[in-house]
HTML snippet that shows the backbone in 3Dmol.js (N, CA, C, O; Angstrom):
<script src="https://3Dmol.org/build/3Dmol-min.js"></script>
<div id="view" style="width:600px;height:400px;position:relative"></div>
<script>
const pdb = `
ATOM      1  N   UNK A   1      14.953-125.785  20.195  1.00  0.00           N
ATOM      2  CA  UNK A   1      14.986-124.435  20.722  1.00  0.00           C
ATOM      3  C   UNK A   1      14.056-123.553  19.885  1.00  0.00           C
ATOM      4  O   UNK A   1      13.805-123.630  18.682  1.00  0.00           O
ATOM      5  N   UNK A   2      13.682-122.844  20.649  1.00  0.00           N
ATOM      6  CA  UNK A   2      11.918-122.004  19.962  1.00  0.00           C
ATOM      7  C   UNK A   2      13.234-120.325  20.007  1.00  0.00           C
ATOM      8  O   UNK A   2      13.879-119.905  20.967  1.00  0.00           O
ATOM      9  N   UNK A   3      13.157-119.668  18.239  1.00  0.00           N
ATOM     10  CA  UNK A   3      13.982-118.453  17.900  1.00  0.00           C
ATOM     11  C   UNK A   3      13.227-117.753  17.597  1.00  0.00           C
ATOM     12  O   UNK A   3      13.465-116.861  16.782  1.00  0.00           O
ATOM     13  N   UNK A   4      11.911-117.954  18.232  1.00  0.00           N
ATOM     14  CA  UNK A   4      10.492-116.871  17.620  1.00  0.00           C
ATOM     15  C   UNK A   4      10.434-116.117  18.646  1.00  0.00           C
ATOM     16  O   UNK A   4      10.558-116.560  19.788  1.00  0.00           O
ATOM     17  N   UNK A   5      10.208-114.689  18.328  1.00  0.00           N
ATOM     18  CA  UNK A   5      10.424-113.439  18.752  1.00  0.00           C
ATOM     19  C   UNK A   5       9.209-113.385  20.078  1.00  0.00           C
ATOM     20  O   UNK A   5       8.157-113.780  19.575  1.00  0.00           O
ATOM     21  N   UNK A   6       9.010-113.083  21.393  1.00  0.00           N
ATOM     22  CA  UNK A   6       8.022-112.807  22.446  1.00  0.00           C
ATOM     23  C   UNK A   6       7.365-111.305  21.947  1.00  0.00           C
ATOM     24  O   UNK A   6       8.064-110.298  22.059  1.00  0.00           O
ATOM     25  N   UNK A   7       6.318-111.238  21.526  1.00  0.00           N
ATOM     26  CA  UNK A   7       5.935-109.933  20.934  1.00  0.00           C
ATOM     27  C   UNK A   7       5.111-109.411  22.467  1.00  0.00           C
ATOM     28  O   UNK A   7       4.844-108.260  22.810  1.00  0.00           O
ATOM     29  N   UNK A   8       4.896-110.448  23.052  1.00  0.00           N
ATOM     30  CA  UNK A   8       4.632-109.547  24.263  1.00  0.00           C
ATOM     31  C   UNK A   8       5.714-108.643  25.664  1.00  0.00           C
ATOM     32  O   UNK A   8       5.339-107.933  26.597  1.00  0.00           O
ATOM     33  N   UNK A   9       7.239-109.122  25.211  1.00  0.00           N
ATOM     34  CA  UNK A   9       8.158-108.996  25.956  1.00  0.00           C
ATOM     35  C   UNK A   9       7.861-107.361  26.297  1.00  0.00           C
ATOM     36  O   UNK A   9       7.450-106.463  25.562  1.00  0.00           O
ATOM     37  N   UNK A  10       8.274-107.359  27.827  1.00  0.00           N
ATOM     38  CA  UNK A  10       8.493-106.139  28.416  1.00  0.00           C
ATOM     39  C   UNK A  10       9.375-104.678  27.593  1.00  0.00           C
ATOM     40  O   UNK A  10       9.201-103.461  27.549  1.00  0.00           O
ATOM     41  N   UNK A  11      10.338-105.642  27.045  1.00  0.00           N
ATOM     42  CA  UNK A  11      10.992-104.500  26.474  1.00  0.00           C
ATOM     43  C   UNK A  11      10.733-103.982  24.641  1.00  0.00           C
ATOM     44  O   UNK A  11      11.402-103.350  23.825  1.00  0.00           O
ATOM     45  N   UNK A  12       9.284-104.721  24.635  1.00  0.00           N
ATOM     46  CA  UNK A  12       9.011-103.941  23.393  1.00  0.00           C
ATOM     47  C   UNK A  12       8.581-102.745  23.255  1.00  0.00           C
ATOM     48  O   UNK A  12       8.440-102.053  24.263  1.00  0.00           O
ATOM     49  N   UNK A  13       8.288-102.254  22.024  1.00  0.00           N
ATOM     50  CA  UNK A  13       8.064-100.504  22.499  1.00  0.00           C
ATOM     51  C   UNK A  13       6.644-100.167  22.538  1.00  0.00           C
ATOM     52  O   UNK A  13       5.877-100.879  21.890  1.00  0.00           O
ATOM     53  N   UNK A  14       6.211 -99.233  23.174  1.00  0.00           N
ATOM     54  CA  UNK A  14       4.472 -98.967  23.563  1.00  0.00           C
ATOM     55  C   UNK A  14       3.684 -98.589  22.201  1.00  0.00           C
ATOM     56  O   UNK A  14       4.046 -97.652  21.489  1.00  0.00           O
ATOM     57  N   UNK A  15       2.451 -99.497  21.878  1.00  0.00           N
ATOM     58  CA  UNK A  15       1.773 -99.126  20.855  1.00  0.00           C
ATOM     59  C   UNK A  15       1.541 -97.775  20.670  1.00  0.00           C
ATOM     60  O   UNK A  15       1.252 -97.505  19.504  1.00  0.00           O
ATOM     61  N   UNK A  16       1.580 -96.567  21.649  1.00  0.00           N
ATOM     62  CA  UNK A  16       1.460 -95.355  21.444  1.00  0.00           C
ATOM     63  C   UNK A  16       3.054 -94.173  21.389  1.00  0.00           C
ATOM     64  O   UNK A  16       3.189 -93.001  21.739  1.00  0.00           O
ATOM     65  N   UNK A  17       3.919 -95.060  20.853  1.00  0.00           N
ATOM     66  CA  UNK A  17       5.154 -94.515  20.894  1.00  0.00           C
ATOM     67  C   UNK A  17       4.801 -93.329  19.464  1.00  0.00           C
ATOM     68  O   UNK A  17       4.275 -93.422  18.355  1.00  0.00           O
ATOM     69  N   UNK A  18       5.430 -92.272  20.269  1.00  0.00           N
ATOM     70  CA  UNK A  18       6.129 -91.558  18.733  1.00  0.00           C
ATOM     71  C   UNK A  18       7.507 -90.531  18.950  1.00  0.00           C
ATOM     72  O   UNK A  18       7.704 -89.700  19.837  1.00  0.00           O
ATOM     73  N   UNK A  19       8.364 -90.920  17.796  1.00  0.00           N
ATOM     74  CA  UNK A  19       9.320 -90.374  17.883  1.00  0.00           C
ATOM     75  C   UNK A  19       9.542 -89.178  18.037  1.00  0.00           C
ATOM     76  O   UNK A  19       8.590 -88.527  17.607  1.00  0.00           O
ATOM     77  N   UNK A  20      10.623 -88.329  18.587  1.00  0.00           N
ATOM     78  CA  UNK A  20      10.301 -87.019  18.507  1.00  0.00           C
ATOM     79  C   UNK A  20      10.864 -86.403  17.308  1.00  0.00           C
ATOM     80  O   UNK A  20      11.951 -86.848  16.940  1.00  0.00           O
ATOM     81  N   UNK A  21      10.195 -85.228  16.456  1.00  0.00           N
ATOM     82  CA  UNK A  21      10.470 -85.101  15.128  1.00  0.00           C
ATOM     83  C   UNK A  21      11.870 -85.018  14.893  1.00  0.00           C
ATOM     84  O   UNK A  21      12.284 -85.304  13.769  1.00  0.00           O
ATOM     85  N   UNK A  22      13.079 -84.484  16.263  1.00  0.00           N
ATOM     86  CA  UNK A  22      14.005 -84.018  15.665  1.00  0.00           C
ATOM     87  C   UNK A  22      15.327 -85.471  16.158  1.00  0.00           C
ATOM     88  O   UNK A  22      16.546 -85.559  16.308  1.00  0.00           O
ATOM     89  N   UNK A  23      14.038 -86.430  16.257  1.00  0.00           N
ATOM     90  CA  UNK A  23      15.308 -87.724  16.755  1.00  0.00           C
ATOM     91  C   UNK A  23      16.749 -88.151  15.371  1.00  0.00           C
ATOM     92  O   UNK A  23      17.434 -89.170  15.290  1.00  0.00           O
ATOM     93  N   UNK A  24      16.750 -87.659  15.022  1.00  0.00           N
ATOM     94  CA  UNK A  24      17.513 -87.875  13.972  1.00  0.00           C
ATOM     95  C   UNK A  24      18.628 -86.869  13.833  1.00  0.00           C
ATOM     96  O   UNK A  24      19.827 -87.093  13.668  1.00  0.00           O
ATOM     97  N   UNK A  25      18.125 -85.949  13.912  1.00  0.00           N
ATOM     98  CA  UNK A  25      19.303 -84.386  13.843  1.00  0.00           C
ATOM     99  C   UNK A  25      20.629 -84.918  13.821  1.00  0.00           C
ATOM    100  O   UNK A  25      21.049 -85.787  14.585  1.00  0.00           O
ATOM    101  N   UNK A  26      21.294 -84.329  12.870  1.00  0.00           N
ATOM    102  CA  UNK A  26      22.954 -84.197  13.086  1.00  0.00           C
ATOM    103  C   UNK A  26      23.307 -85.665  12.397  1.00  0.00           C
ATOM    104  O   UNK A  26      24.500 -85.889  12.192  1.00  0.00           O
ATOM    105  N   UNK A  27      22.809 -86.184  12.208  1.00  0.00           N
ATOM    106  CA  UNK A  27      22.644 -87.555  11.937  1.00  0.00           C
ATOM    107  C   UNK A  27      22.640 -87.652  10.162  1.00  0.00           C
ATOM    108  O   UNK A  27      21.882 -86.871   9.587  1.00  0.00           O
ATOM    109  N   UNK A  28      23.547 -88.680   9.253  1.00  0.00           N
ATOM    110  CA  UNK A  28      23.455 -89.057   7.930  1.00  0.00           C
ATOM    111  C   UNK A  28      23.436 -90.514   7.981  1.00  0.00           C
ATOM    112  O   UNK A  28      24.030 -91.366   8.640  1.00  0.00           O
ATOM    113  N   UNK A  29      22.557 -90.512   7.069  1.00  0.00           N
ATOM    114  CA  UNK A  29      22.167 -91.789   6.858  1.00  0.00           C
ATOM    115  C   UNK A  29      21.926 -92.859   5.216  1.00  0.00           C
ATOM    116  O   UNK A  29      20.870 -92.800   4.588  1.00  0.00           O
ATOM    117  N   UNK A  30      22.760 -93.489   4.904  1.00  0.00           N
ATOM    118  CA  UNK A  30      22.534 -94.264   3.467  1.00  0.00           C
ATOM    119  C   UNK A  30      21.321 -94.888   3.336  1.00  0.00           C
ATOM    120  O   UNK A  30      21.247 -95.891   4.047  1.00  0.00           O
ATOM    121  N   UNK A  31      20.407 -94.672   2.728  1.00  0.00           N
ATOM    122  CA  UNK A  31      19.583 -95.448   1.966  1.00  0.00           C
ATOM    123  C   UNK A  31      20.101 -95.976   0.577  1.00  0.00           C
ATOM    124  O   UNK A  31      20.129 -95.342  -0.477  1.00  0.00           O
ATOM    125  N   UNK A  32      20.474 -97.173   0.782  1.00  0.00           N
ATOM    126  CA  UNK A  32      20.569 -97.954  -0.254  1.00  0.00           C
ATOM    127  C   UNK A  32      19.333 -98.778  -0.732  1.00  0.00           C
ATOM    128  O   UNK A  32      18.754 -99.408   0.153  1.00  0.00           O
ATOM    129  N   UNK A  33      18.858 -98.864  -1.967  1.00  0.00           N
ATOM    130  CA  UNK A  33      17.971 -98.994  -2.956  1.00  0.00           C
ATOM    131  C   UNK A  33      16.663 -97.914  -2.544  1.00  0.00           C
ATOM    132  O   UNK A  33      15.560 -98.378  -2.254  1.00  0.00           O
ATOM    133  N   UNK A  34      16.895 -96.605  -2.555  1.00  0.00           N
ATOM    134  CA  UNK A  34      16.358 -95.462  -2.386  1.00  0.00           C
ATOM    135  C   UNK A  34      15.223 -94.946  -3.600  1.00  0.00           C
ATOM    136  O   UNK A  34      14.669 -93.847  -3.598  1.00  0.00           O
ATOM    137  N   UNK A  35      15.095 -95.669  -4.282  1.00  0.00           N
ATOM    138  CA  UNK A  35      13.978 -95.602  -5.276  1.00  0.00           C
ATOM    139  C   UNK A  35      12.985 -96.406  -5.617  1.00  0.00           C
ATOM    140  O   UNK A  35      12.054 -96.369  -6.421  1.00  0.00           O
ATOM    141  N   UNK A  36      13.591 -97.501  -4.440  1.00  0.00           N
ATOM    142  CA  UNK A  36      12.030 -98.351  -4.507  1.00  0.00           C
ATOM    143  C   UNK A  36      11.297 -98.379  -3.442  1.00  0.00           C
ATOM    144  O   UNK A  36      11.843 -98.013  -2.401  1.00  0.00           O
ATOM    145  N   UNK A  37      10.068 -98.754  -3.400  1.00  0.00           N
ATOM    146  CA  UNK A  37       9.032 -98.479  -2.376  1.00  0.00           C
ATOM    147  C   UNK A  37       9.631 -98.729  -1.222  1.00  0.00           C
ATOM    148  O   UNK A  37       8.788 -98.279  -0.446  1.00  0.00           O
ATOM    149  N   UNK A  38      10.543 -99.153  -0.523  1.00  0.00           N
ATOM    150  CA  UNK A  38      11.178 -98.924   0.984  1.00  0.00           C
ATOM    151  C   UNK A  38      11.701 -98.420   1.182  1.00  0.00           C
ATOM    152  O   UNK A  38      11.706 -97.787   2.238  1.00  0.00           O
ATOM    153  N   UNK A  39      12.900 -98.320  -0.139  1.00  0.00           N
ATOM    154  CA  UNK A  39      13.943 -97.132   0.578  1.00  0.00           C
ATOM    155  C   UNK A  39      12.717 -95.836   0.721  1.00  0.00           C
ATOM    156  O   UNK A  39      12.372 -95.101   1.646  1.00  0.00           O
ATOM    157  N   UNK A  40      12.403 -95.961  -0.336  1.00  0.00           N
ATOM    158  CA  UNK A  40      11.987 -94.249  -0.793  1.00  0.00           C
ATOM    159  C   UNK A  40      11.268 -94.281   0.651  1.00  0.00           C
ATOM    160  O   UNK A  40      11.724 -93.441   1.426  1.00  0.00           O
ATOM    161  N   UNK A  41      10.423 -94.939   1.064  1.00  0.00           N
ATOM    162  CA  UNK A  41       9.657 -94.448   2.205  1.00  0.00           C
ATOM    163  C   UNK A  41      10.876 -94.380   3.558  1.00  0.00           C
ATOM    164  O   UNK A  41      10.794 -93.347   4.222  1.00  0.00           O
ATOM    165  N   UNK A  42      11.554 -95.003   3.829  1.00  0.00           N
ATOM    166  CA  UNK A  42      12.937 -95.020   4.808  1.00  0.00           C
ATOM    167  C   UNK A  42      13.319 -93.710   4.501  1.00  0.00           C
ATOM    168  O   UNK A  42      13.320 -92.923   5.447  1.00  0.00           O
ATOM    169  N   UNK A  43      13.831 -93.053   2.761  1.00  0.00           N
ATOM    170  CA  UNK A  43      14.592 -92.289   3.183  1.00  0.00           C
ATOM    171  C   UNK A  43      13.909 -90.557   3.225  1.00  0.00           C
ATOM    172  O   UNK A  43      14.453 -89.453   3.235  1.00  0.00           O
ATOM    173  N   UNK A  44      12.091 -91.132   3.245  1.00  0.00           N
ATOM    174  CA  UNK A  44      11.499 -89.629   3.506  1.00  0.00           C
ATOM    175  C   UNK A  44      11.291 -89.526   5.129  1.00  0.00           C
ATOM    176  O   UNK A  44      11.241 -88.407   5.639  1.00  0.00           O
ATOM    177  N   UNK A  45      11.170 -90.688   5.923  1.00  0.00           N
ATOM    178  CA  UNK A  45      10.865 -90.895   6.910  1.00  0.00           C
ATOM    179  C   UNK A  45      12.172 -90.487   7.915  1.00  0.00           C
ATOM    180  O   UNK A  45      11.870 -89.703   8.814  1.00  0.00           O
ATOM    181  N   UNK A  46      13.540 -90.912   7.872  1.00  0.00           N
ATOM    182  CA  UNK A  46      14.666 -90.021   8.040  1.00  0.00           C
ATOM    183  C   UNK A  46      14.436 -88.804   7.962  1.00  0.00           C
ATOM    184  O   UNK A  46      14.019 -88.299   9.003  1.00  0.00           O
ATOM    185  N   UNK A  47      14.605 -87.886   6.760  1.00  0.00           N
ATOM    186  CA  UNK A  47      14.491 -86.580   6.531  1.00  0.00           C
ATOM    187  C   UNK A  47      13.167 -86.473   7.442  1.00  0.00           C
ATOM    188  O   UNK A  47      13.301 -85.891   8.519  1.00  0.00           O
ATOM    189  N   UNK A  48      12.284 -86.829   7.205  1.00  0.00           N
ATOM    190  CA  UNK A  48      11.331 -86.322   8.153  1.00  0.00           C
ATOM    191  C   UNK A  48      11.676 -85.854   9.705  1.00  0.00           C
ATOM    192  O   UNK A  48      11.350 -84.894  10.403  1.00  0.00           O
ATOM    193  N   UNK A  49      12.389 -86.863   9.857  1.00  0.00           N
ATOM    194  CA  UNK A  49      12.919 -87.252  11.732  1.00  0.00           C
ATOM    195  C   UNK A  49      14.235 -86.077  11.917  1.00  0.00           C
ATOM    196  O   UNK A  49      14.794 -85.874  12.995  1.00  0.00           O
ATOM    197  N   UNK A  50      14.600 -85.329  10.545  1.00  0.00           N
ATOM    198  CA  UNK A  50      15.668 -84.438  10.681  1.00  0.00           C
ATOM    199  C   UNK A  50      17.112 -85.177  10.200  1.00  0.00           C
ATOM    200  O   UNK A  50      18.112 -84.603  10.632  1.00  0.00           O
ATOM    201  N   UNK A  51      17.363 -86.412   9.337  1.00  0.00           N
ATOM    202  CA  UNK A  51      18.348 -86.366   9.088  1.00  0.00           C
ATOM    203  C   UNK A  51      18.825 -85.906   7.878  1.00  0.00           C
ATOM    204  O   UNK A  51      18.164 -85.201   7.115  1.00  0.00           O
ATOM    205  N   UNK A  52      19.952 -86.284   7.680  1.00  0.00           N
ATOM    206  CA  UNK A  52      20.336 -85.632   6.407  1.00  0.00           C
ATOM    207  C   UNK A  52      20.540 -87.051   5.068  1.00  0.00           C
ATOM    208  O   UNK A  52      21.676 -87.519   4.990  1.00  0.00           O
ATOM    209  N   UNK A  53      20.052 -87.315   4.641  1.00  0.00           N
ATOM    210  CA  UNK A  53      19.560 -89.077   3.951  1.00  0.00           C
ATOM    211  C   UNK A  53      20.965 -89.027   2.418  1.00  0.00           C
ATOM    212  O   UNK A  53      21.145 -87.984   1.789  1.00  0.00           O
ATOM    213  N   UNK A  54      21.523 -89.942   2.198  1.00  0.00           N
ATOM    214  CA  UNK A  54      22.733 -89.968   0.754  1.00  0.00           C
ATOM    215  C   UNK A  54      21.631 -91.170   0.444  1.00  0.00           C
ATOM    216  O   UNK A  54      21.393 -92.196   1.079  1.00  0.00           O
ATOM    217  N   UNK A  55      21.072 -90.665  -0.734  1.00  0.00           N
ATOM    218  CA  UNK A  55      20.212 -91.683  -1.778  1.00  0.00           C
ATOM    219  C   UNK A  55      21.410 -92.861  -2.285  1.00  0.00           C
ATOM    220  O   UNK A  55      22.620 -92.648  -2.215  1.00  0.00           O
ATOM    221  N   UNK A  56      20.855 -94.003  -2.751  1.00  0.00           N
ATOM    222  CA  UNK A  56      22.057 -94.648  -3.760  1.00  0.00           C
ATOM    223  C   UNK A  56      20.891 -95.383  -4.298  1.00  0.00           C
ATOM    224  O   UNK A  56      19.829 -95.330  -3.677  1.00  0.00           O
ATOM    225  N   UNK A  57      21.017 -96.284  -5.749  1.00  0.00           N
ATOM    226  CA  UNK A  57      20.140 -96.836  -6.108  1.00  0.00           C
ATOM    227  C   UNK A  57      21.175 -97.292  -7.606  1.00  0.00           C
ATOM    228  O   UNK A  57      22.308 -96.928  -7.922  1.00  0.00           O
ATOM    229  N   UNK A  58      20.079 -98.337  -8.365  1.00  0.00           N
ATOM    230  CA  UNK A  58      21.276 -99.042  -9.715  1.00  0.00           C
ATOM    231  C   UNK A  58      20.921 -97.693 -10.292  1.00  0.00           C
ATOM    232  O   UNK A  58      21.876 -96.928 -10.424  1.00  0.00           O
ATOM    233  N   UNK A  59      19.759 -97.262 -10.652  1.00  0.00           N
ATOM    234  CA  UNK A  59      19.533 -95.842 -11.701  1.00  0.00           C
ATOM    235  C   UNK A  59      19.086 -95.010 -11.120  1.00  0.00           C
ATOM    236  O   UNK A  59      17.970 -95.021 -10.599  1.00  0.00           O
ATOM    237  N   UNK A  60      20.147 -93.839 -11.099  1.00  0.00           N
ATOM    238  CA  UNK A  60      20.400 -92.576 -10.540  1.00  0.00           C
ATOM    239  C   UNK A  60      19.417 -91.858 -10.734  1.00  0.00           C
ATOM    240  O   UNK A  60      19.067 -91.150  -9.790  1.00  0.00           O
ATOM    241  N   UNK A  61      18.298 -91.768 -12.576  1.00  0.00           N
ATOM    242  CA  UNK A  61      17.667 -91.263 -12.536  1.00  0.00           C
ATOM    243  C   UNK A  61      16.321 -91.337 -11.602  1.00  0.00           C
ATOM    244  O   UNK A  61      15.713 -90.379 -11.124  1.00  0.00           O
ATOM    245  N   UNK A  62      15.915 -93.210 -11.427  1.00  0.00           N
ATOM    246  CA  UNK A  62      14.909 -93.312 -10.474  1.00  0.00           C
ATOM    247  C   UNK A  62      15.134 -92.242  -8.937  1.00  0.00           C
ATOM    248  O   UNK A  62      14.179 -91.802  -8.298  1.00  0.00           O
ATOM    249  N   UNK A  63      16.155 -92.066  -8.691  1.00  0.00           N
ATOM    250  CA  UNK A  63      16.144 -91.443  -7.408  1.00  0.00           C
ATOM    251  C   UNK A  63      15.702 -89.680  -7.327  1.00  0.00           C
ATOM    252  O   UNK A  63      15.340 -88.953  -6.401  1.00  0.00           O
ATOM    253  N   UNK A  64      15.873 -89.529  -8.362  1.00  0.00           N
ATOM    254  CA  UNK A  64      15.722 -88.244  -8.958  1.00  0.00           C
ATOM    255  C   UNK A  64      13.815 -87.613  -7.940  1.00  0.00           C
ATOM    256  O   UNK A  64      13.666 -86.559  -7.322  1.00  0.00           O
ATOM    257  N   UNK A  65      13.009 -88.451  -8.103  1.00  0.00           N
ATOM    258  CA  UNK A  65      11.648 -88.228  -7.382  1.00  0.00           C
ATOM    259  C   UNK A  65      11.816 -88.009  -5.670  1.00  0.00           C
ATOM    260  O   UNK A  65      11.252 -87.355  -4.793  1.00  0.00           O
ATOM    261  N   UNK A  66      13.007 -89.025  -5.778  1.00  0.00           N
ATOM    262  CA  UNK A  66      12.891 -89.000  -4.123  1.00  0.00           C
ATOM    263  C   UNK A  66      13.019 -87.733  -3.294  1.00  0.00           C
ATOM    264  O   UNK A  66      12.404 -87.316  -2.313  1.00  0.00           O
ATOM    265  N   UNK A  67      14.449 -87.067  -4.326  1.00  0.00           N
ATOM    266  CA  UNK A  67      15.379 -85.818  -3.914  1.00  0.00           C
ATOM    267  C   UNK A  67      14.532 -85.238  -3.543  1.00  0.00           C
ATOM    268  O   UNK A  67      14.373 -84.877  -2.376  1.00  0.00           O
ATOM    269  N   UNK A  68      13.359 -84.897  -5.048  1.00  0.00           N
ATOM    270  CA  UNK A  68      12.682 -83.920  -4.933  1.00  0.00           C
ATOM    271  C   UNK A  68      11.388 -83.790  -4.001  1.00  0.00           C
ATOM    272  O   UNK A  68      10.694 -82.780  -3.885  1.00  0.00           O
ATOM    273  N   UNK A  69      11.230 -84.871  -3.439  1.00  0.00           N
ATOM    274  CA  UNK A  69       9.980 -85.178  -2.782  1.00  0.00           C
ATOM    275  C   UNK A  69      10.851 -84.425  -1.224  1.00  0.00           C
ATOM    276  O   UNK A  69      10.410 -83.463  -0.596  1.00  0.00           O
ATOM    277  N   UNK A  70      11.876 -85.035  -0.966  1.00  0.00           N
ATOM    278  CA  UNK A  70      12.598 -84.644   0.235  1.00  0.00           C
ATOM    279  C   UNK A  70      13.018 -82.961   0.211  1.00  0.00           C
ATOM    280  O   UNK A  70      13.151 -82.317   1.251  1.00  0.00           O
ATOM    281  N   UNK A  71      13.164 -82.492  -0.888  1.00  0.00           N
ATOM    282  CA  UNK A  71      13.490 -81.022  -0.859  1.00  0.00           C
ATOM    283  C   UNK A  71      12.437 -80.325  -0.674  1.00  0.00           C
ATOM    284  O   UNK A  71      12.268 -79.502   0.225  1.00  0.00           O
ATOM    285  N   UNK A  72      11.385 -80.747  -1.855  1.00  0.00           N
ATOM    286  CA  UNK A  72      10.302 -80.128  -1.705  1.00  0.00           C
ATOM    287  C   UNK A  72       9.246 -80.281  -0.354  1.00  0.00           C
ATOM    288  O   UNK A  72       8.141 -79.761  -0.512  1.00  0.00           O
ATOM    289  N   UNK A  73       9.487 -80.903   0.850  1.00  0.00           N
ATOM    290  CA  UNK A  73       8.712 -80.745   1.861  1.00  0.00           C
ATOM    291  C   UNK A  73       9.552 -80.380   3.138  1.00  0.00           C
ATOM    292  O   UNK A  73       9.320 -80.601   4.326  1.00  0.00           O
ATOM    293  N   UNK A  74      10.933 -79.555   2.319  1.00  0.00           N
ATOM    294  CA  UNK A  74      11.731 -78.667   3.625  1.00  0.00           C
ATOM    295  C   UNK A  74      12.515 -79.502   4.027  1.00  0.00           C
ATOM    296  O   UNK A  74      12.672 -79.137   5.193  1.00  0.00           O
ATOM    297  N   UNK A  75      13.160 -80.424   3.881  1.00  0.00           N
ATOM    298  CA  UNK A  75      13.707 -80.950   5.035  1.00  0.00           C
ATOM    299  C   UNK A  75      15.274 -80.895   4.625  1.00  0.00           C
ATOM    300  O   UNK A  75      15.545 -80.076   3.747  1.00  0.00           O
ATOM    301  N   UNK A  76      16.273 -81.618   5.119  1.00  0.00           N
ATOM    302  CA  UNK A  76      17.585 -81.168   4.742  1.00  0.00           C
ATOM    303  C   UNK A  76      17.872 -81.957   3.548  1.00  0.00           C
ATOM    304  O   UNK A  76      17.600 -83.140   3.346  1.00  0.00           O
ATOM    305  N   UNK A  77      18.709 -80.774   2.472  1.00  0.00           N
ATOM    306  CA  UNK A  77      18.926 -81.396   1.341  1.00  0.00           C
ATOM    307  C   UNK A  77      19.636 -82.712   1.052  1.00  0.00           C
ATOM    308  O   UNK A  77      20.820 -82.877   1.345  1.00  0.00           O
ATOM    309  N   UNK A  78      18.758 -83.805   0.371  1.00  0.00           N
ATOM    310  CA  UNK A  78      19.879 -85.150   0.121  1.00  0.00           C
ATOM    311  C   UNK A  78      21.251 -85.011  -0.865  1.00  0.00           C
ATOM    312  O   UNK A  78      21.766 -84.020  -1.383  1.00  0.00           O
ATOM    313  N   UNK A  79      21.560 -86.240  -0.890  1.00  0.00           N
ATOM    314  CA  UNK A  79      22.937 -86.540  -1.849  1.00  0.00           C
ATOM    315  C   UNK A  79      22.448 -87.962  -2.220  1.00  0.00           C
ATOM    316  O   UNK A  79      22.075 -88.933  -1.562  1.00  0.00           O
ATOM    317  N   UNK A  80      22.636 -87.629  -3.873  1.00  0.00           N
ATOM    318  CA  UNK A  80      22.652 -89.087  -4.323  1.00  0.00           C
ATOM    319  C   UNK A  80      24.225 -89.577  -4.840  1.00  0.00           C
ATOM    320  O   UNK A  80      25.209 -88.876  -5.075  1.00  0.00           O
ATOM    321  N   UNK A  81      24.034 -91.207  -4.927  1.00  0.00           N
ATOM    322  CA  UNK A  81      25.217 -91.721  -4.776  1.00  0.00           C
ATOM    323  C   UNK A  81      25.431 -92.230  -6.304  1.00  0.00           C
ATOM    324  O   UNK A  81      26.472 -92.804  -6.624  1.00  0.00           O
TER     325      UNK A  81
END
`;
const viewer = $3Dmol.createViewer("view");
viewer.addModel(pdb, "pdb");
viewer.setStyle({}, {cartoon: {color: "spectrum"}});
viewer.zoomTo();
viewer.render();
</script>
């Protein structure tokens, strides 16, 4: 049995998709390991989209950049864990 993904399937999403900025609103979301290069980009990309992001990470201080990266470009204030 072939478990490899049809990247041409109908129901994938259109190379010219974009979300709408406020798809997220009202919405919280955990980023767990929020200080390394994925979370951190996951949990600016959330806030971006309007949610409200709870950082967690092993050292609290690494997350400390993220907060501020997310406060400082307006978006709704995080919580770290």
């Amino acid at each position: 049995m072939n478990n490899t993904a049809n990247l041409d399937d109908s129901r994938s999403m259109p190379a010219d998709f974009h979300p709408a900025a406020d798809c997220l609103k009202d919405r919280v979301i955990l980023v767990t390991g929020a200080s390394g290069s994925i979370g951190r980009v996951a949990a600016l990309s959330f806030a971006k989209h309007g949610a409200t992001v709870i950082l967690h990470g092993r050292k609290t201080a690494r997350l400390d950049p993220v907060y501020d990266a997310i406060e400082a470009a307006g978006f709704a204030q995080p919580a770290n864990l």
